[in-house]
PDB file with SEQRES, HELIX, SHEET and CRYST1 records, atoms N, CA, C and O in Angstrom:
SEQRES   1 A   77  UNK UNK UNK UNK UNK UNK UNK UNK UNK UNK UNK UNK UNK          
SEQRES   2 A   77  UNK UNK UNK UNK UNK UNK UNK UNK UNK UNK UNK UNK UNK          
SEQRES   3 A   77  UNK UNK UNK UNK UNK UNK UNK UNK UNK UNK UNK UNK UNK          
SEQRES   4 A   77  UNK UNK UNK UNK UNK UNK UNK UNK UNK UNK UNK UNK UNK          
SEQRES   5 A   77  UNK UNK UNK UNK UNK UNK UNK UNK UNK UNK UNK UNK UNK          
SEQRES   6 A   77  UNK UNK UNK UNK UNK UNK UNK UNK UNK UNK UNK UNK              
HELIX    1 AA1 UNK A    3  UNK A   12  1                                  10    
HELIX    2 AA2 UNK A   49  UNK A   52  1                                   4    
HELIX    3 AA3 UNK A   55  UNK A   71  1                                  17    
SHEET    1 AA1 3 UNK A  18  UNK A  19  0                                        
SHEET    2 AA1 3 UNK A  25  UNK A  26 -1                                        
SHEET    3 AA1 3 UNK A  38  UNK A  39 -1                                        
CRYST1    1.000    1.000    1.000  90.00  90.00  90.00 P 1           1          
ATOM      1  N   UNK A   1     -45.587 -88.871 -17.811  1.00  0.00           N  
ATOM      2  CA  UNK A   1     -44.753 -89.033 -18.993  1.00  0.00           C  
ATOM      3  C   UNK A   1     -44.726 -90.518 -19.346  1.00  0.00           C  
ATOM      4  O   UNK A   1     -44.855 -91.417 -18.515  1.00  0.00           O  
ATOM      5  N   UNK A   2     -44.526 -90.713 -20.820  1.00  0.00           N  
ATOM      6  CA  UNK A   2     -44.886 -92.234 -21.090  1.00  0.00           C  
ATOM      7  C   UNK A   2     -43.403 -92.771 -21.288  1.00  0.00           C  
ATOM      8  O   UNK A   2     -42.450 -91.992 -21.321  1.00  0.00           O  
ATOM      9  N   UNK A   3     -43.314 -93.634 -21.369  1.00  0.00           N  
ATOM     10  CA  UNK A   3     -42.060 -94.324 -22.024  1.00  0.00           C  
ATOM     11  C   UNK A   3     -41.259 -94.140 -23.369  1.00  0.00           C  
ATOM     12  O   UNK A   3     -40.035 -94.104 -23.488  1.00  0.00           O  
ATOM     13  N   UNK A   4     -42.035 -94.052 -24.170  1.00  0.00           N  
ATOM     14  CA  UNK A   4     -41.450 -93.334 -25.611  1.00  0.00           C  
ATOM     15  C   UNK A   4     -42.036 -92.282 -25.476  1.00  0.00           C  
ATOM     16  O   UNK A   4     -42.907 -92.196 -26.341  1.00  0.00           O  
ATOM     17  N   UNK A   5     -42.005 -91.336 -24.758  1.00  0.00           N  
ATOM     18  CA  UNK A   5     -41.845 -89.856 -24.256  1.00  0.00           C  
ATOM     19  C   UNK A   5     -40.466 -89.865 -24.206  1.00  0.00           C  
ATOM     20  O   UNK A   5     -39.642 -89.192 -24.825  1.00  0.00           O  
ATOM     21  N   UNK A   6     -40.340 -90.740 -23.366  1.00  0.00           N  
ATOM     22  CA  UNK A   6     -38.911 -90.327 -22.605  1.00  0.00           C  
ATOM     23  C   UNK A   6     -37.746 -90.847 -23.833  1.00  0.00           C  
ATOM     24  O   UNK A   6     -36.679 -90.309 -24.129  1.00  0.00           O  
ATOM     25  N   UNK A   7     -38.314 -91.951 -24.345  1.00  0.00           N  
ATOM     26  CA  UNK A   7     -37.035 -92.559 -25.193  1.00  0.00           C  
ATOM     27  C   UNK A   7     -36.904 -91.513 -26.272  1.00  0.00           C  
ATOM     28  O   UNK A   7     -35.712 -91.344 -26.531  1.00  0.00           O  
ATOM     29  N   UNK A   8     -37.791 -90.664 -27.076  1.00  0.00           N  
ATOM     30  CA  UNK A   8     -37.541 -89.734 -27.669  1.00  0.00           C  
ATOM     31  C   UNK A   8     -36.639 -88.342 -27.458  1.00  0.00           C  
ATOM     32  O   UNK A   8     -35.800 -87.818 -28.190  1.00  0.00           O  
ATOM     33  N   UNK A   9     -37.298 -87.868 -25.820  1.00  0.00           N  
ATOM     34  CA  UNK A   9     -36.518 -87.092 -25.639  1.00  0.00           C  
ATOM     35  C   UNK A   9     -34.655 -87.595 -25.294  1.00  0.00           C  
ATOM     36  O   UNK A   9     -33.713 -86.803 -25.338  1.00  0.00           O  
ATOM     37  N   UNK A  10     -34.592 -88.582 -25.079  1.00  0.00           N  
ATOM     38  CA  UNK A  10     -33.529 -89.312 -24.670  1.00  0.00           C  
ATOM     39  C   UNK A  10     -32.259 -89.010 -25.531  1.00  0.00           C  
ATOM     40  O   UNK A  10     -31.160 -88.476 -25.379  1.00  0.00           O  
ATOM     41  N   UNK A  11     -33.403 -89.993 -27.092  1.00  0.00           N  
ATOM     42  CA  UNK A  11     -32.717 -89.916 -28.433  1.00  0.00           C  
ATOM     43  C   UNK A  11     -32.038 -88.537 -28.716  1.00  0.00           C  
ATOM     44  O   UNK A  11     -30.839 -88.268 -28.645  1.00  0.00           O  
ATOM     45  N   UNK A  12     -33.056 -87.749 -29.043  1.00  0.00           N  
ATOM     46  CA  UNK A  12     -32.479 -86.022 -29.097  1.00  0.00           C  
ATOM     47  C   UNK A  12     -31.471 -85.617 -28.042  1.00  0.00           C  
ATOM     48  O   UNK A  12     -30.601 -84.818 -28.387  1.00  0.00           O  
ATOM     49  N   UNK A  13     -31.476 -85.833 -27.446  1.00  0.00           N  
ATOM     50  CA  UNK A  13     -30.397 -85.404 -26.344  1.00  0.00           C  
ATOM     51  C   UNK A  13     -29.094 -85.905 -26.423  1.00  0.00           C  
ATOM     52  O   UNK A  13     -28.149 -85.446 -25.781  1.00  0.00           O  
ATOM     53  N   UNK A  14     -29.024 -87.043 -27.370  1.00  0.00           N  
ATOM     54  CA  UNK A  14     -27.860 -88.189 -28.082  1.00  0.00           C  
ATOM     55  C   UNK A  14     -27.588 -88.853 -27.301  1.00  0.00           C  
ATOM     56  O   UNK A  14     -26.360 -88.927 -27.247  1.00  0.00           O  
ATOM     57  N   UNK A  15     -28.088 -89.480 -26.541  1.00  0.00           N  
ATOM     58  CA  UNK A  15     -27.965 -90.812 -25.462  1.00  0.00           C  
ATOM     59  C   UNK A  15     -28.159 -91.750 -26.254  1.00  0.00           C  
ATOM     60  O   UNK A  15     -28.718 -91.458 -27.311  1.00  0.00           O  
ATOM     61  N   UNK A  16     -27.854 -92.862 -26.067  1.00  0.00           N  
ATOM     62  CA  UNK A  16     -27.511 -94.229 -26.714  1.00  0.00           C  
ATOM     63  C   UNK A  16     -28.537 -95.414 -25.911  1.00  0.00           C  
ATOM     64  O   UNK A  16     -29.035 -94.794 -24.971  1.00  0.00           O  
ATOM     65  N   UNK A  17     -28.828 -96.221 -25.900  1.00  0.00           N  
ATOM     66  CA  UNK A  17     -29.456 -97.241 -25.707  1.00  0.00           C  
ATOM     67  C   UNK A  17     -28.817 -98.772 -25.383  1.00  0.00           C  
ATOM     68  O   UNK A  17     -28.720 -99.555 -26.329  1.00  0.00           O  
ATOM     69  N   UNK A  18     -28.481 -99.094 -24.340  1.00  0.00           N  
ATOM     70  CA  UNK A  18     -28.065-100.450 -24.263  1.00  0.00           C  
ATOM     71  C   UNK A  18     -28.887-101.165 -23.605  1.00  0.00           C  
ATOM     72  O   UNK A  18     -29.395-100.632 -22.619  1.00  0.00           O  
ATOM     73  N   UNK A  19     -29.242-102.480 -23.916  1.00  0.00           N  
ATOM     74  CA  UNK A  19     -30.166-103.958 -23.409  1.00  0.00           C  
ATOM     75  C   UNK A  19     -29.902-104.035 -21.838  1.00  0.00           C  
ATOM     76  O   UNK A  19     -28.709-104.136 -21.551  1.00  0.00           O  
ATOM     77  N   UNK A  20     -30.589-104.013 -21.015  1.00  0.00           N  
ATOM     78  CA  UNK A  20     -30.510-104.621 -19.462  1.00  0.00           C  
ATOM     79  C   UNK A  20     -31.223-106.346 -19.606  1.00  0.00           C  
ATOM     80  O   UNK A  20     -31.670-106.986 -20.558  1.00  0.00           O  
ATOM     81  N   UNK A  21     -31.053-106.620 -18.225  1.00  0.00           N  
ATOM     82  CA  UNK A  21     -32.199-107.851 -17.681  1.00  0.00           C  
ATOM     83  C   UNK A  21     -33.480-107.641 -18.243  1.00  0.00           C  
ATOM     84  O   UNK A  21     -34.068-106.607 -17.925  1.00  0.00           O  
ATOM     85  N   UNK A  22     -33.980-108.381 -18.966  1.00  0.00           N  
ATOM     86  CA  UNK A  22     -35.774-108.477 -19.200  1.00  0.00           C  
ATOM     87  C   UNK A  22     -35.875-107.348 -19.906  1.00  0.00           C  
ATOM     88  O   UNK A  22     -35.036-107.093 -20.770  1.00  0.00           O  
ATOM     89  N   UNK A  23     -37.190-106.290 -19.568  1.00  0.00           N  
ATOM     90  CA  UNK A  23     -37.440-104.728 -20.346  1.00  0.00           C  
ATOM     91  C   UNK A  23     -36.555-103.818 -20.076  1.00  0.00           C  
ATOM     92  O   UNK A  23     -36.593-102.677 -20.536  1.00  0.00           O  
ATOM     93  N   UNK A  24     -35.789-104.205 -19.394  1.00  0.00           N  
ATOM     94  CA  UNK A  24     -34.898-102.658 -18.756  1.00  0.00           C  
ATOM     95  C   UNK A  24     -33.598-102.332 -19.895  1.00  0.00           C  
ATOM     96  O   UNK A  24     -32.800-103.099 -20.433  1.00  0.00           O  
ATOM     97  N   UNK A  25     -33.763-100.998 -19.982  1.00  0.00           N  
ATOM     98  CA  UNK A  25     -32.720-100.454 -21.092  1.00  0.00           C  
ATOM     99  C   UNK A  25     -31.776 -99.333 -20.441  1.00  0.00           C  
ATOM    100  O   UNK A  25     -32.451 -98.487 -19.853  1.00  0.00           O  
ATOM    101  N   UNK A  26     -31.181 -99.233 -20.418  1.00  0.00           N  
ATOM    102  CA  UNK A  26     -29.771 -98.338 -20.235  1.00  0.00           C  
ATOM    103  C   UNK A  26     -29.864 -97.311 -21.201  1.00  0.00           C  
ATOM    104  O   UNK A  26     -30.072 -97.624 -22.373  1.00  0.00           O  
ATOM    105  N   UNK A  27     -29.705 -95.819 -20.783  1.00  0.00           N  
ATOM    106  CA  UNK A  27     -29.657 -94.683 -21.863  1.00  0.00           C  
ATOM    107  C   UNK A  27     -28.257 -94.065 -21.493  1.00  0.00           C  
ATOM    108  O   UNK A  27     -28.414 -93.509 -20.406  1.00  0.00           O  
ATOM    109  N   UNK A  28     -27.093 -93.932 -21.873  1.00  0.00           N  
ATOM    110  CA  UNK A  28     -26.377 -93.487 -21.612  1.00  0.00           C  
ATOM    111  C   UNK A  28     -25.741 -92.593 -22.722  1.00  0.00           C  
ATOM    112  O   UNK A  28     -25.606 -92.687 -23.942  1.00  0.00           O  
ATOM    113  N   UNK A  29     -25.341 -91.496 -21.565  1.00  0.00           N  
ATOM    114  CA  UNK A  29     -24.626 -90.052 -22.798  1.00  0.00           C  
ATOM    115  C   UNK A  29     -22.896 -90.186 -23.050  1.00  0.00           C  
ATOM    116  O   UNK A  29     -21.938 -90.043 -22.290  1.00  0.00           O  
ATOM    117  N   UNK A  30     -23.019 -90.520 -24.456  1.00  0.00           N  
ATOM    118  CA  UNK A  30     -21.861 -91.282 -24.863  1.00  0.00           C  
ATOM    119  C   UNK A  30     -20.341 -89.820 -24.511  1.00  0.00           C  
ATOM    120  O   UNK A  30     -19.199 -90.228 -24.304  1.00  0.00           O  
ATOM    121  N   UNK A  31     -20.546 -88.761 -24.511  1.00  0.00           N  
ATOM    122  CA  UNK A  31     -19.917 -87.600 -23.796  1.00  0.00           C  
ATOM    123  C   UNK A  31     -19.958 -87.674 -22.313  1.00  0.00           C  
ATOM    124  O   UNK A  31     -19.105 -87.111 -21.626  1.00  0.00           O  
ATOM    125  N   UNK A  32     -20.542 -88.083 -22.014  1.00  0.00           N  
ATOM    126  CA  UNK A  32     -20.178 -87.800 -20.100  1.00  0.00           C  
ATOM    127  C   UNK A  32     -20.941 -89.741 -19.869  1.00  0.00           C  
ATOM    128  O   UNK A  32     -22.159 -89.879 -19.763  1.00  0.00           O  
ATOM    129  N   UNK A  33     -20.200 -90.704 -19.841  1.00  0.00           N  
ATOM    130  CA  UNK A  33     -20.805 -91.748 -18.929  1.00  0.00           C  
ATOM    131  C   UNK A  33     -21.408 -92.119 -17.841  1.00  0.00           C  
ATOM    132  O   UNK A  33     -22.094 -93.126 -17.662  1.00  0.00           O  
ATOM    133  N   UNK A  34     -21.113 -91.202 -17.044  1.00  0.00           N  
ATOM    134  CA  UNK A  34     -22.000 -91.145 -15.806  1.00  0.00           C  
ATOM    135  C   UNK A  34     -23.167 -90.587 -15.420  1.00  0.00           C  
ATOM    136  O   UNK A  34     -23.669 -90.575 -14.297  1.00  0.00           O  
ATOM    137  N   UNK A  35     -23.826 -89.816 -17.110  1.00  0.00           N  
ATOM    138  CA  UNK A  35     -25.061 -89.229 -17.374  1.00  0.00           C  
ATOM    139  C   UNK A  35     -25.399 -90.505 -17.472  1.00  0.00           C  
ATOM    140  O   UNK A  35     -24.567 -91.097 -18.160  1.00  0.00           O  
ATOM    141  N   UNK A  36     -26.554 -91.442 -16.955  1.00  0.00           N  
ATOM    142  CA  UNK A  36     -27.770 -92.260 -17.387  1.00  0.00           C  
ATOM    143  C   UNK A  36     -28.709 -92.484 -17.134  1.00  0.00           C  
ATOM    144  O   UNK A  36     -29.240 -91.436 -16.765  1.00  0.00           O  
ATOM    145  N   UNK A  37     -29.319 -93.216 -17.081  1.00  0.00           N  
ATOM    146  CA  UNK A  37     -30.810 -93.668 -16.685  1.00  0.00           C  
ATOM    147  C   UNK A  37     -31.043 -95.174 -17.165  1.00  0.00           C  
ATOM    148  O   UNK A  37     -30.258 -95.795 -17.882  1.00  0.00           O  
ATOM    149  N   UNK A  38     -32.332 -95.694 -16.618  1.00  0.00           N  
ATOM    150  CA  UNK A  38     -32.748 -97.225 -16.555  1.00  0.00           C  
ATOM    151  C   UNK A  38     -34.312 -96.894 -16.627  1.00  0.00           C  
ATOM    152  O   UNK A  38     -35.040 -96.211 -15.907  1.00  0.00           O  
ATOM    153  N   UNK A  39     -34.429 -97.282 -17.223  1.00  0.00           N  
ATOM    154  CA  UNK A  39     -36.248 -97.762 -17.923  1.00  0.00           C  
ATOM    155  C   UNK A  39     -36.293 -98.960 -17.797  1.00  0.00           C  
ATOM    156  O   UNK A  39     -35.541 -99.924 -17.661  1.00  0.00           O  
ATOM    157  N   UNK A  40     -37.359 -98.709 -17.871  1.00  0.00           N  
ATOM    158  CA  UNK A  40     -38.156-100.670 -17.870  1.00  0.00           C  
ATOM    159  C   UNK A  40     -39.683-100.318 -18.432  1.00  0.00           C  
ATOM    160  O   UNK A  40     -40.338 -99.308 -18.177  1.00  0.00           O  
ATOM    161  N   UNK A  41     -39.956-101.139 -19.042  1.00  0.00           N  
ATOM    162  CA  UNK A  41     -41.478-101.138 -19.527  1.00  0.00           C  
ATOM    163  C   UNK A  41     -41.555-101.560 -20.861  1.00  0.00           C  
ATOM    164  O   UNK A  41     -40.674-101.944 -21.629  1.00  0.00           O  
ATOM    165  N   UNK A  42     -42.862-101.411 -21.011  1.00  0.00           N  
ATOM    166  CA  UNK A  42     -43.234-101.202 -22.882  1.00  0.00           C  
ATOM    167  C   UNK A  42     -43.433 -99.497 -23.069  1.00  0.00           C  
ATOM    168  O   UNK A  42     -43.309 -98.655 -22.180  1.00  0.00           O  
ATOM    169  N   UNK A  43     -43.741 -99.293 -24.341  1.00  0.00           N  
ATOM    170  CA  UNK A  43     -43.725 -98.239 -24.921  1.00  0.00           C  
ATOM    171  C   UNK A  43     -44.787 -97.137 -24.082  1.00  0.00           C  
ATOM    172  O   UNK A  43     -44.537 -95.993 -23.701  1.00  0.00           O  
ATOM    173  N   UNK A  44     -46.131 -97.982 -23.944  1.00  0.00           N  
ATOM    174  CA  UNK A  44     -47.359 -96.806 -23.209  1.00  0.00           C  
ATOM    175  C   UNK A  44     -47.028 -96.968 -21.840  1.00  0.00           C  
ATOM    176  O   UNK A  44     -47.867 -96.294 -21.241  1.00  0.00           O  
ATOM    177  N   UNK A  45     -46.359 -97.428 -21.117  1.00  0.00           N  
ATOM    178  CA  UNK A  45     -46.325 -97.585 -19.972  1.00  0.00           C  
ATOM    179  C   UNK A  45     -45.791 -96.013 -19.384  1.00  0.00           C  
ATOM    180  O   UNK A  45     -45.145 -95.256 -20.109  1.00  0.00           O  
ATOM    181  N   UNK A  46     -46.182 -95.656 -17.922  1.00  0.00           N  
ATOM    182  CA  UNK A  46     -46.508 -94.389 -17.357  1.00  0.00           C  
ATOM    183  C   UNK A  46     -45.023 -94.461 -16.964  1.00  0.00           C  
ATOM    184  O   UNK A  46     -44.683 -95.637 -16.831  1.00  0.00           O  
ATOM    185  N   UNK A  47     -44.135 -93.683 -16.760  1.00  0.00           N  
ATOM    186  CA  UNK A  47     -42.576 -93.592 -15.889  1.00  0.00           C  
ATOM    187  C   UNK A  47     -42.930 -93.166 -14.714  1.00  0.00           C  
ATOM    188  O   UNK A  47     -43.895 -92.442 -14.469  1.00  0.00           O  
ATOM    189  N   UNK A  48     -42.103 -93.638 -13.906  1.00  0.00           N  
ATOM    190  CA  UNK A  48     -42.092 -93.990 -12.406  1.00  0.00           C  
ATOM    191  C   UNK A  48     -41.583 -92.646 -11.810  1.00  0.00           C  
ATOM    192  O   UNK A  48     -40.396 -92.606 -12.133  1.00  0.00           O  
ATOM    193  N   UNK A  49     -41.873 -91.579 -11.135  1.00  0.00           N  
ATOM    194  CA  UNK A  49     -41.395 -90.218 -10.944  1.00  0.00           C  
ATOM    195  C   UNK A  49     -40.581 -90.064 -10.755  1.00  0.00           C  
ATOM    196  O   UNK A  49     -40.214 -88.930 -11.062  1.00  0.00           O  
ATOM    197  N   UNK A  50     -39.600 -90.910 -10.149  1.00  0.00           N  
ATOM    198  CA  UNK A  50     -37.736 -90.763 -10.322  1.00  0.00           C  
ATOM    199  C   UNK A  50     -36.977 -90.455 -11.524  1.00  0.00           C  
ATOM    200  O   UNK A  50     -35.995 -89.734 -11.696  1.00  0.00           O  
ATOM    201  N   UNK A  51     -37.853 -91.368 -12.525  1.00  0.00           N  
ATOM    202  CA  UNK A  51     -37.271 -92.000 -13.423  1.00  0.00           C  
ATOM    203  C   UNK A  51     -37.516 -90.565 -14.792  1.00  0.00           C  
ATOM    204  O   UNK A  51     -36.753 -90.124 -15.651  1.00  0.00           O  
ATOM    205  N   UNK A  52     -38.875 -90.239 -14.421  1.00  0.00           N  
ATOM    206  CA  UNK A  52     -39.281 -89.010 -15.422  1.00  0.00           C  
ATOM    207  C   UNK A  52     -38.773 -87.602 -14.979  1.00  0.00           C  
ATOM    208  O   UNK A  52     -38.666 -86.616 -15.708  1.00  0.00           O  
ATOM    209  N   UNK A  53     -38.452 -87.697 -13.528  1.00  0.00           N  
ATOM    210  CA  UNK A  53     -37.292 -86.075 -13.181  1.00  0.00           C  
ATOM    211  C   UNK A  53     -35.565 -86.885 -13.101  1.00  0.00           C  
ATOM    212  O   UNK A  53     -34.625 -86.302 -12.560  1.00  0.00           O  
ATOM    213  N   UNK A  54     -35.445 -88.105 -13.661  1.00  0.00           N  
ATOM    214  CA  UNK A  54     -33.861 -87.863 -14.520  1.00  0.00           C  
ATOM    215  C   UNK A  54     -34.300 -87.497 -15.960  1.00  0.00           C  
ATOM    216  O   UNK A  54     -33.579 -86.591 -16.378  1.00  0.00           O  
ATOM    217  N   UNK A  55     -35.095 -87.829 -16.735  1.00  0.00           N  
ATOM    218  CA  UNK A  55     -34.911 -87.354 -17.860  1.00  0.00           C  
ATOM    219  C   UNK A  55     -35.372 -85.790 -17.664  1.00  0.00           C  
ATOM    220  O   UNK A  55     -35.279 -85.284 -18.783  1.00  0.00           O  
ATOM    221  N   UNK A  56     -35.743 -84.995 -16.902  1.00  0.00           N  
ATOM    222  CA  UNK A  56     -36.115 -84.006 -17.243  1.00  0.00           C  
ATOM    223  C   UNK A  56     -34.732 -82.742 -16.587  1.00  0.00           C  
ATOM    224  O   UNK A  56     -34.606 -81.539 -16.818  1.00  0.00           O  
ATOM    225  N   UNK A  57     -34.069 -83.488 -15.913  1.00  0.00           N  
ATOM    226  CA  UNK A  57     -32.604 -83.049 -15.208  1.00  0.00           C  
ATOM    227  C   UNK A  57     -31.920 -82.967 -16.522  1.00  0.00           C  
ATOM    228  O   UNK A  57     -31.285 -81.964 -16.847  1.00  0.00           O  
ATOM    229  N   UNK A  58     -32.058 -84.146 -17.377  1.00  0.00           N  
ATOM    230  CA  UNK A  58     -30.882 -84.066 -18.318  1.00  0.00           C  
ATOM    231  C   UNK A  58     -31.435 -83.061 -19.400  1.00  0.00           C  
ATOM    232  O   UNK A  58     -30.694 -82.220 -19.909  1.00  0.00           O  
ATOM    233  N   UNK A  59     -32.843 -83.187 -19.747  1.00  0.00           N  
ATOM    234  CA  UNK A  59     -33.267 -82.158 -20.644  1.00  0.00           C  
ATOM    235  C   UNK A  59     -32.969 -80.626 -20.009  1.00  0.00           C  
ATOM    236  O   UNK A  59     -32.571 -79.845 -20.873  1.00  0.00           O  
ATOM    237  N   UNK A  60     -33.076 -80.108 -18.794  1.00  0.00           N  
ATOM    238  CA  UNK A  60     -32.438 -78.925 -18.967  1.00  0.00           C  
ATOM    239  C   UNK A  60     -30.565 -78.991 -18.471  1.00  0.00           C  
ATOM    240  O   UNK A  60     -29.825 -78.052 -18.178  1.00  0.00           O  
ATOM    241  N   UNK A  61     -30.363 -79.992 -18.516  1.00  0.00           N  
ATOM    242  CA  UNK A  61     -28.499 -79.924 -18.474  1.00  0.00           C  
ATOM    243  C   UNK A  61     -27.928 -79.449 -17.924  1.00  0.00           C  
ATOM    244  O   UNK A  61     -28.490 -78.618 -17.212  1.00  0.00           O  
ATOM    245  N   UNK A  62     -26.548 -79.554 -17.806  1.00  0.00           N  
ATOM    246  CA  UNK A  62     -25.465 -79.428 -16.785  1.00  0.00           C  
ATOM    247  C   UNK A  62     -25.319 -77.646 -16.315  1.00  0.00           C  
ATOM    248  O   UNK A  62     -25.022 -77.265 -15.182  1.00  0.00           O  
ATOM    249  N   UNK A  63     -25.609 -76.759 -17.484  1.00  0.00           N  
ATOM    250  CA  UNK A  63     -25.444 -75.320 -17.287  1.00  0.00           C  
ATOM    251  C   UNK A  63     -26.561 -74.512 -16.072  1.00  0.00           C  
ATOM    252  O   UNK A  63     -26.305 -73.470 -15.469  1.00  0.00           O  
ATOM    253  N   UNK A  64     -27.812 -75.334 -15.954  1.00  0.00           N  
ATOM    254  CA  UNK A  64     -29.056 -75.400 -15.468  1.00  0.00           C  
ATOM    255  C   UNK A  64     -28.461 -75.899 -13.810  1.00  0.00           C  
ATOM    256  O   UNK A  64     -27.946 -75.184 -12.950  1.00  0.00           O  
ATOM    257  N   UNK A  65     -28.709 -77.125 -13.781  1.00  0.00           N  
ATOM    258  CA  UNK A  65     -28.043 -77.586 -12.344  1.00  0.00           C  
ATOM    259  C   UNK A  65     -26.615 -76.662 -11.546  1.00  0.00           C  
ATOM    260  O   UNK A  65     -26.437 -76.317 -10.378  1.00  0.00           O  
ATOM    261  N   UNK A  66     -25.738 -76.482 -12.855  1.00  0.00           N  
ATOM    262  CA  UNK A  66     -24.670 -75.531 -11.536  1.00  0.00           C  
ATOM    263  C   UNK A  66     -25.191 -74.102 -11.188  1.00  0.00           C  
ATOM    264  O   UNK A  66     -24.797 -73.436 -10.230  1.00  0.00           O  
ATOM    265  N   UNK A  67     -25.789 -73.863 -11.766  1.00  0.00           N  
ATOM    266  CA  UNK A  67     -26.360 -72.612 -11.511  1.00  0.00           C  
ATOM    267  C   UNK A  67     -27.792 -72.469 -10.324  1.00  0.00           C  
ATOM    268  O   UNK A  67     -28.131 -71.416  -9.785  1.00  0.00           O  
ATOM    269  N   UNK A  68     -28.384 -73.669 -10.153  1.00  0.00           N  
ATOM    270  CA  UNK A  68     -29.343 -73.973  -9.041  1.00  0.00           C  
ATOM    271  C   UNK A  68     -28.122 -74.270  -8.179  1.00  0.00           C  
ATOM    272  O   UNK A  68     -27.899 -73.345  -7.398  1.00  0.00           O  
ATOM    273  N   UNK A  69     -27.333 -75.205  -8.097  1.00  0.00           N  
ATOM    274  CA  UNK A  69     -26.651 -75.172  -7.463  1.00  0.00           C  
ATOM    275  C   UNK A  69     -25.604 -73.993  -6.567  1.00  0.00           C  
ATOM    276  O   UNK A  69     -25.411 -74.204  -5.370  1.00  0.00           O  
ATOM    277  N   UNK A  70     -25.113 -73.051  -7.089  1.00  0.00           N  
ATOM    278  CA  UNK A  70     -24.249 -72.169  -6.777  1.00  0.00           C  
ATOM    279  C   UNK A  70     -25.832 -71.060  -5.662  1.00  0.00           C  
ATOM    280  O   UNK A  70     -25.536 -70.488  -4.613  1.00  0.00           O  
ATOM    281  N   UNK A  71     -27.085 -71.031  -6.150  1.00  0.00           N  
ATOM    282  CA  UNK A  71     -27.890 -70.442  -5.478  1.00  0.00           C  
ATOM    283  C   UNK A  71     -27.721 -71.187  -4.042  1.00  0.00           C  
ATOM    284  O   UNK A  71     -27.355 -70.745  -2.953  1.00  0.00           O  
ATOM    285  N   UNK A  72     -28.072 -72.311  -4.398  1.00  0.00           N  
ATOM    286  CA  UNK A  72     -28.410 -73.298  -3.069  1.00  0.00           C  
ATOM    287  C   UNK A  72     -27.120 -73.123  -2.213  1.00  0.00           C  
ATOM    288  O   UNK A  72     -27.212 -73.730  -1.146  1.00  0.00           O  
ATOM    289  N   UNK A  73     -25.678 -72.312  -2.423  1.00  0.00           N  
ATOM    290  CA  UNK A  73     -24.795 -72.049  -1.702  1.00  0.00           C  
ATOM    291  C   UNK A  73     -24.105 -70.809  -1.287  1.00  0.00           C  
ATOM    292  O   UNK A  73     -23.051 -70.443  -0.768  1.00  0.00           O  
ATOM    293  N   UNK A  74     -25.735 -70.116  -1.993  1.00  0.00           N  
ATOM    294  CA  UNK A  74     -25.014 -68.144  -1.856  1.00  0.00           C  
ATOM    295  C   UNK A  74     -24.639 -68.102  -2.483  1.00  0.00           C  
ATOM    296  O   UNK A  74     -23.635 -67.933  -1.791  1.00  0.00           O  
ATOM    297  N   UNK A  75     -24.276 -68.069  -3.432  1.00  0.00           N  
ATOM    298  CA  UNK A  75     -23.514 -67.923  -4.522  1.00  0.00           C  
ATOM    299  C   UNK A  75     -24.664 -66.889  -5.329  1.00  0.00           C  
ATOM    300  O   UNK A  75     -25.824 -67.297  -5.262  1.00  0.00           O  
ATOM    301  N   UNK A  76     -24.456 -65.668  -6.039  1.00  0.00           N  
ATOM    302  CA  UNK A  76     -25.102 -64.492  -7.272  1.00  0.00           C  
ATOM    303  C   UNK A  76     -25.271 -65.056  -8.245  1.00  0.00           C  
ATOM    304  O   UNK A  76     -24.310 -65.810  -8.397  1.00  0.00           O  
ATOM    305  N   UNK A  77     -26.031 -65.157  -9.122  1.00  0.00           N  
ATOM    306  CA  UNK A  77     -25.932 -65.794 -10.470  1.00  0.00           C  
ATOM    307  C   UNK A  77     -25.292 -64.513 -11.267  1.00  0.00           C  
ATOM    308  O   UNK A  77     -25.034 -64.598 -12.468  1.00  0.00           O  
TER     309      UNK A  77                                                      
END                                                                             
């Protein structure tokens, strides 16, 4: 995944954008603050695999995770 891969899907998702140190940008979901992420790069640059399974956590969202979750504890869907 590239970098404006991710900043696109980011955008759509309504995360916001704030300036870090040097290239690094802050995406944060102005509804839950403790949704974010940190990029760094230019635009073609490749994302770092941490960095491309948070954006892909947030693309399938909070309804997605409790529900892997409640499996991972016995829990029936």
């Amino acid at each position: 995944m590239k970098l404006r891969d991710a900043r696109t899907e980011l955008r759509a998702l309504g995360f916001v954008r704030r300036s870090g140190k040097g290239s690094h940008e802050i995406w944060t979901d102005p509804a839950s603050p403790q949704r974010r992420v940190v990029l760094a790069g230019r635009d073609g640059d490749d994302l770092h695999r941490y960095q491309a399974a948070r954006v892909r956590q947030f693309k399938r969202g909070p309804v997605m995770r409790r529900q892997r979750e409640g499996v991972q504890h016995g829990e029936t869907i």
